[in-house]
N, CA, C and O atoms as CSV, one atom per row, in Angstrom:
chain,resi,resn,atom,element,x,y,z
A,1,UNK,N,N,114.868,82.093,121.324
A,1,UNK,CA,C,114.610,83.084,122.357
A,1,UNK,C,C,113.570,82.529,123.325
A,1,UNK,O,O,112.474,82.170,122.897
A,2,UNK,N,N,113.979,82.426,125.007
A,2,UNK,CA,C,112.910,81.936,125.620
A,2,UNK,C,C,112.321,83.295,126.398
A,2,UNK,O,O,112.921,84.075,127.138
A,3,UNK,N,N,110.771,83.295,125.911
A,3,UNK,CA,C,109.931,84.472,126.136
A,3,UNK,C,C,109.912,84.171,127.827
A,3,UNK,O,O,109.134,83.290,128.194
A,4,UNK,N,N,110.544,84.705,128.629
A,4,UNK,CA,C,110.262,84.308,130.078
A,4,UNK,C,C,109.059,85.738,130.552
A,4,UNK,O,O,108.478,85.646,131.634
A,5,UNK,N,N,108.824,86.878,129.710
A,5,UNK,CA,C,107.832,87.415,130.042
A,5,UNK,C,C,106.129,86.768,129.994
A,5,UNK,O,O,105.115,87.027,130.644
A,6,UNK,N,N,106.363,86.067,129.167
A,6,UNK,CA,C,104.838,85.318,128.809
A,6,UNK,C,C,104.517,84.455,129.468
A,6,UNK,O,O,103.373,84.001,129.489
A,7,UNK,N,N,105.685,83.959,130.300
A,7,UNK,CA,C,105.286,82.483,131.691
A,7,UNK,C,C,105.432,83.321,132.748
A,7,UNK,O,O,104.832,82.970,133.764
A,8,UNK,N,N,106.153,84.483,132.808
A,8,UNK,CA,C,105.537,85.318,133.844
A,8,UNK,C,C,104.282,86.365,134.594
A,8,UNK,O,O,103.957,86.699,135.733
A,9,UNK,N,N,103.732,86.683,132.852
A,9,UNK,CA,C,102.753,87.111,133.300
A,9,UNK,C,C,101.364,86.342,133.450
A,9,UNK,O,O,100.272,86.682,133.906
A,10,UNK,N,N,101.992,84.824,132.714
A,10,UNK,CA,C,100.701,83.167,132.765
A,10,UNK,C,C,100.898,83.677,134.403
A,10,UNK,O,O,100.203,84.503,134.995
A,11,UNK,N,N,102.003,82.955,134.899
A,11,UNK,CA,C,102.034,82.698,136.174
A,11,UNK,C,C,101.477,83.875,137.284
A,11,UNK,O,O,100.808,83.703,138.302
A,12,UNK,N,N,101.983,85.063,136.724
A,12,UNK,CA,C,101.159,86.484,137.567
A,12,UNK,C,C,99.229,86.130,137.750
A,12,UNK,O,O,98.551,86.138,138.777
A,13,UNK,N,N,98.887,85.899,136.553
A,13,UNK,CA,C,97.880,86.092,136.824
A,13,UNK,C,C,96.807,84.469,137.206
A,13,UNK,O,O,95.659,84.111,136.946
A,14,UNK,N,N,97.918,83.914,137.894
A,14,UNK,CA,C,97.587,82.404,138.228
A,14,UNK,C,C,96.258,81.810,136.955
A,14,UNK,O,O,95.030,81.716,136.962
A,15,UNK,N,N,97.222,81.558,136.100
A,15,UNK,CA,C,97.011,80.949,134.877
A,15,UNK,C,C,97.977,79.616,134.697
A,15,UNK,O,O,99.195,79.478,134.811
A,16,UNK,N,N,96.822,78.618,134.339
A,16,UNK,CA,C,98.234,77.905,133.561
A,16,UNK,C,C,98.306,77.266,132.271
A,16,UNK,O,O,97.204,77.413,131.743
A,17,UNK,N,N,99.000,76.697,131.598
A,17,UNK,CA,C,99.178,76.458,129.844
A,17,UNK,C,C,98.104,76.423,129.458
A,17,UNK,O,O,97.597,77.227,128.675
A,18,UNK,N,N,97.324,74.984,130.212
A,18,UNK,CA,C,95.947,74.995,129.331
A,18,UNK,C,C,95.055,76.005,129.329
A,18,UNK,O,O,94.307,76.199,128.370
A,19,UNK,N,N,95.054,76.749,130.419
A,19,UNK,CA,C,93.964,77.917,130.331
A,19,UNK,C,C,94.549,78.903,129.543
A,19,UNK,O,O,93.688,79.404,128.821
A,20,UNK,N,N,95.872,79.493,129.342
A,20,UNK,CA,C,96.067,80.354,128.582
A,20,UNK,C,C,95.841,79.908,127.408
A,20,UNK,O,O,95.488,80.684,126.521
A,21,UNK,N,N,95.956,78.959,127.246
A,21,UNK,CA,C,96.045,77.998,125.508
A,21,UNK,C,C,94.714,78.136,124.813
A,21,UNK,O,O,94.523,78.607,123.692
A,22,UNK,N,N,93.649,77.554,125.823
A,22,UNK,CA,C,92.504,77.793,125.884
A,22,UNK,C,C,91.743,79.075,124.756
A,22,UNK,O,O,91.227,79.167,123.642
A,23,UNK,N,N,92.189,80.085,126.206
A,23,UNK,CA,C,91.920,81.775,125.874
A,23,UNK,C,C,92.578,82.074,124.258
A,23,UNK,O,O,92.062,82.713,123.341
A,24,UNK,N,N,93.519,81.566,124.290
A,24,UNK,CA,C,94.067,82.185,122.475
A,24,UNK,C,C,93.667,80.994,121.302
A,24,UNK,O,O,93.649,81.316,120.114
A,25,UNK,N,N,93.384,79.748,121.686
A,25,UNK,CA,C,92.827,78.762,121.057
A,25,UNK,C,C,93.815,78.375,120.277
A,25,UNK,O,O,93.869,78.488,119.053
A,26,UNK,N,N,94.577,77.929,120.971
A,26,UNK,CA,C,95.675,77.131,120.406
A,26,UNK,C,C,95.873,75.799,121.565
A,26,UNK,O,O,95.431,75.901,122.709
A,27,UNK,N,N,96.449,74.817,121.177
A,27,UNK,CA,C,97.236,73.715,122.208
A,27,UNK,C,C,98.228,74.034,123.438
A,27,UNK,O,O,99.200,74.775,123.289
A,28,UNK,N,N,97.944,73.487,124.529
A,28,UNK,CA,C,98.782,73.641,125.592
A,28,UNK,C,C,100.422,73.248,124.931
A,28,UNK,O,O,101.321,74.026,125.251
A,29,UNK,N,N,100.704,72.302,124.213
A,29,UNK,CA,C,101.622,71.975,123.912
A,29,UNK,C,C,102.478,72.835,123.150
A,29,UNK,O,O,103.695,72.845,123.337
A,30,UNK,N,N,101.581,73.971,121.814
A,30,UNK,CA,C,102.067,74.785,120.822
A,30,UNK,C,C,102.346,75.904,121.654
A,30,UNK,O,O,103.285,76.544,121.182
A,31,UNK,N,N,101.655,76.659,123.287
A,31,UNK,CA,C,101.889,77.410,123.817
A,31,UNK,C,C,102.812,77.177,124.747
A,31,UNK,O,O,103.295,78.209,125.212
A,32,UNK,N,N,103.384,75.790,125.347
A,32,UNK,CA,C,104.250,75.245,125.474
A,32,UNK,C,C,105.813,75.685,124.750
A,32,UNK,O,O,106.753,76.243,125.315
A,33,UNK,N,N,105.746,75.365,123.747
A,33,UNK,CA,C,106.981,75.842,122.989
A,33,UNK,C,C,107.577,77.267,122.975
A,33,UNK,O,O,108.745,77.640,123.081
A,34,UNK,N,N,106.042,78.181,122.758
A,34,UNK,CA,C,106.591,79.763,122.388
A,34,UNK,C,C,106.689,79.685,123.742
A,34,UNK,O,O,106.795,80.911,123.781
A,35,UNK,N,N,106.783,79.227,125.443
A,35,UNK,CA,C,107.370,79.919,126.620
A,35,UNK,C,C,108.868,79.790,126.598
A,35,UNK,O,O,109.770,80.491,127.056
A,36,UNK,N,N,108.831,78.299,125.692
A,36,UNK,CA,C,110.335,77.598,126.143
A,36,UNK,C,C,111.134,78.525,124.711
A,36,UNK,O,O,112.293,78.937,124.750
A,37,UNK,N,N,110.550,78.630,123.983
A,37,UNK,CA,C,111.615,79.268,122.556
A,37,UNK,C,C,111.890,78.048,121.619
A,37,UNK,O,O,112.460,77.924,120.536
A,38,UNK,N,N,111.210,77.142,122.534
A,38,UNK,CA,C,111.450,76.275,120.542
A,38,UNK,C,C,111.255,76.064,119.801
A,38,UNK,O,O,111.775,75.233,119.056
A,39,UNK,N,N,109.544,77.397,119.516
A,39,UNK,CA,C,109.585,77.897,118.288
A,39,UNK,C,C,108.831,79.295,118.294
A,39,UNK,O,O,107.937,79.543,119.103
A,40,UNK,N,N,109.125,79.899,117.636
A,40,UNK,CA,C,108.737,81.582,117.242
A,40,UNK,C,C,107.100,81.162,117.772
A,40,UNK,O,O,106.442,80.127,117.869
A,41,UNK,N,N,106.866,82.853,118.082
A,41,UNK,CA,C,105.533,82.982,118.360
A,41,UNK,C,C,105.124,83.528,117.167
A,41,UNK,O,O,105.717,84.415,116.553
A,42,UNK,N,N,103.933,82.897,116.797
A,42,UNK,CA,C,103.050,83.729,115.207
A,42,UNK,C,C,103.199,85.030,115.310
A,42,UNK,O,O,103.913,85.451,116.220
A,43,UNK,N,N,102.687,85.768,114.584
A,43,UNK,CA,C,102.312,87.456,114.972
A,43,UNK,C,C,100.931,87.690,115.381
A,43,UNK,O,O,100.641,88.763,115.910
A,44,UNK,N,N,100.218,86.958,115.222
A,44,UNK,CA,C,98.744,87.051,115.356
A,44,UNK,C,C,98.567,86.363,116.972
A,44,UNK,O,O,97.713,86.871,117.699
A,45,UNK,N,N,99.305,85.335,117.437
A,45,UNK,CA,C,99.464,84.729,118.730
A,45,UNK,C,C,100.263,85.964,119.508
A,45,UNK,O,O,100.020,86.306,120.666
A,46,UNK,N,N,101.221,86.540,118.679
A,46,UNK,CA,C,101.756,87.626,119.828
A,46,UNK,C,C,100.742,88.436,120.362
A,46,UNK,O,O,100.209,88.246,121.455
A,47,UNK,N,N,100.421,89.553,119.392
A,47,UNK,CA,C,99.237,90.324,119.418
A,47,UNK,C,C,98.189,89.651,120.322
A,47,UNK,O,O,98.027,90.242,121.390
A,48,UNK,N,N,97.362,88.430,120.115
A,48,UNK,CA,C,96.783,88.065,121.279
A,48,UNK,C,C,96.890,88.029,122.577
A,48,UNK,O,O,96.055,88.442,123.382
A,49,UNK,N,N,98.099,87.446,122.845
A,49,UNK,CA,C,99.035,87.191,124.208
A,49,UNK,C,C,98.718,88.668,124.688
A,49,UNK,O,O,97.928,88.792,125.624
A,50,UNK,N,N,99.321,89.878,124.070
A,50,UNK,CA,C,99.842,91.340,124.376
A,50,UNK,C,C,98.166,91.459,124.744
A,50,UNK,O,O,97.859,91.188,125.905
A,51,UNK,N,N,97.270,91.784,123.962
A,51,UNK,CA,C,95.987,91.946,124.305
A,51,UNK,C,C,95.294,91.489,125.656
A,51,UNK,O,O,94.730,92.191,126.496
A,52,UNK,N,N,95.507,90.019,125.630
A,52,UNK,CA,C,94.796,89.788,126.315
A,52,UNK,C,C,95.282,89.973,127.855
A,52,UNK,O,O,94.556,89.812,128.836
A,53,UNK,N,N,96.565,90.319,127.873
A,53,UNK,CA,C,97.566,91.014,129.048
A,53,UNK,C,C,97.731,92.116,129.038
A,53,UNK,O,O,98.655,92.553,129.725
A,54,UNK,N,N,96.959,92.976,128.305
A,54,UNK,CA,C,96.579,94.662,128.282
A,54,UNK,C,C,98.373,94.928,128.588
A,54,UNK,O,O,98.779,95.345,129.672
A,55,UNK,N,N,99.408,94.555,127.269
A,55,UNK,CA,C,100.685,94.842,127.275
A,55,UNK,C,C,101.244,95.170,126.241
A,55,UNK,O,O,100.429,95.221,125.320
A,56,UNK,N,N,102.400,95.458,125.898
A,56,UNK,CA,C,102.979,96.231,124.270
A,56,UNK,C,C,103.703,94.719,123.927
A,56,UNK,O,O,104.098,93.989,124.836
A,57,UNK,N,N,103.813,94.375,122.552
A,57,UNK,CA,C,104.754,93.686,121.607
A,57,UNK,C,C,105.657,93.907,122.601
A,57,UNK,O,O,105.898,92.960,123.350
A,58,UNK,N,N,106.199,94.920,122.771
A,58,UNK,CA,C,107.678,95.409,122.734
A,58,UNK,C,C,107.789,94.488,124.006
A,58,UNK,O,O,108.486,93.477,124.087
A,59,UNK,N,N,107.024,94.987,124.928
A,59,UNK,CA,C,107.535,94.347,126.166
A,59,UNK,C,C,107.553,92.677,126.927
A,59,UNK,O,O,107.953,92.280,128.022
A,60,UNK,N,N,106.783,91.847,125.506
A,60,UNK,CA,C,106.576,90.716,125.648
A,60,UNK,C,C,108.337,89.944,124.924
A,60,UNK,O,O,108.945,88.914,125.215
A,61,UNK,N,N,108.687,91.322,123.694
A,61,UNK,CA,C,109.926,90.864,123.374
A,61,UNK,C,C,110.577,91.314,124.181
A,61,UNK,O,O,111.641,91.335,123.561
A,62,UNK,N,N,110.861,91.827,125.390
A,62,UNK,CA,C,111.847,92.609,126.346
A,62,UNK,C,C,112.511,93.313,125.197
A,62,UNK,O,O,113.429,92.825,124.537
A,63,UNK,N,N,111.872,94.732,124.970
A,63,UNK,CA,C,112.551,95.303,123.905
A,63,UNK,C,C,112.448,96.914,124.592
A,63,UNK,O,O,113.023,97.978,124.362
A,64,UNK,N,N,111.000,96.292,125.907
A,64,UNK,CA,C,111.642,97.527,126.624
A,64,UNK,C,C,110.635,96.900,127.853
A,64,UNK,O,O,109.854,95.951,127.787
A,65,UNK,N,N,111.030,98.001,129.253
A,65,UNK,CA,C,110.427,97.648,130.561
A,65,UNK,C,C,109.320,97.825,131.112
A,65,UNK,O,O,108.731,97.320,132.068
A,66,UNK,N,N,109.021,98.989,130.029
A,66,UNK,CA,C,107.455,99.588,130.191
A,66,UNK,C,C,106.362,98.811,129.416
A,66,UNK,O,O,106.233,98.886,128.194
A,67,UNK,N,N,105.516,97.990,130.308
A,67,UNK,CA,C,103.989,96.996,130.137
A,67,UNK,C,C,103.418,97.776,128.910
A,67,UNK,O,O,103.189,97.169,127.864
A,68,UNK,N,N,103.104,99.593,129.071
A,68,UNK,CA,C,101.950,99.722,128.813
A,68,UNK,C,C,102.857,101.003,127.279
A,68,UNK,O,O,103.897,101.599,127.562
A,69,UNK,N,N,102.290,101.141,126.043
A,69,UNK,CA,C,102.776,102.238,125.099
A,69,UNK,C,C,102.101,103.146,125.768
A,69,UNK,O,O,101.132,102.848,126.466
A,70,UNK,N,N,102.588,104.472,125.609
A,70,UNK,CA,C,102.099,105.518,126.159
A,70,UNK,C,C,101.921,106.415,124.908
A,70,UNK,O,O,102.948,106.376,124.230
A,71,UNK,N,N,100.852,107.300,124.312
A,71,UNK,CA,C,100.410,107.915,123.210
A,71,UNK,C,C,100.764,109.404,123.349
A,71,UNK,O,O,100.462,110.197,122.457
C-alpha cells in the first residue's frame, strides 16, 4: 500500500524526508519506504505521523476523508 497521504501532508507542510524522519526519529531511508509502501508502517510510527499532523489513523489509511475524529 503506497501511503500517498503521508507525502502529502510531508509535502503540505513543506517538510522533507529528513526532517520528517528527524521529528519521529527514525531514518530518512525507513521513512522513505512507509511513503513508497515497501514496507508497513509500525503502529507506534503511525500514531506518531497522525499526531504530529494533528490527524486520525483512519485518514492516514484513507479509510476515510475526514483529517480530524470528531467526539
Amino acid at each position: 500500500m503506497i501511503f500517498h497521504r503521508i507525502r502529502d501532508l510531508r509535502e503540505d507542510a513543506d517538510l522533507t524526508q529528513t526532517e520528517i524522519s528527524r521529528q519521529l526519529n527514525i531514518s530518512q531511508r525507513a521513512y522513505s519506504h512507509y511513503e513508497n509502501g515497501t514496507r508497513d508502517i509500525p503502529t507506534d510510527i503511525l500514531i506518531a505521523i497522525a499526531d504530529f499532523y494533528n490527524v486520525s489513523i483512519d485518514y492516514l489509511l484513507e479509510r476515510t476523508d475526514k483529517k480530524h475524529f470528531i467526539h
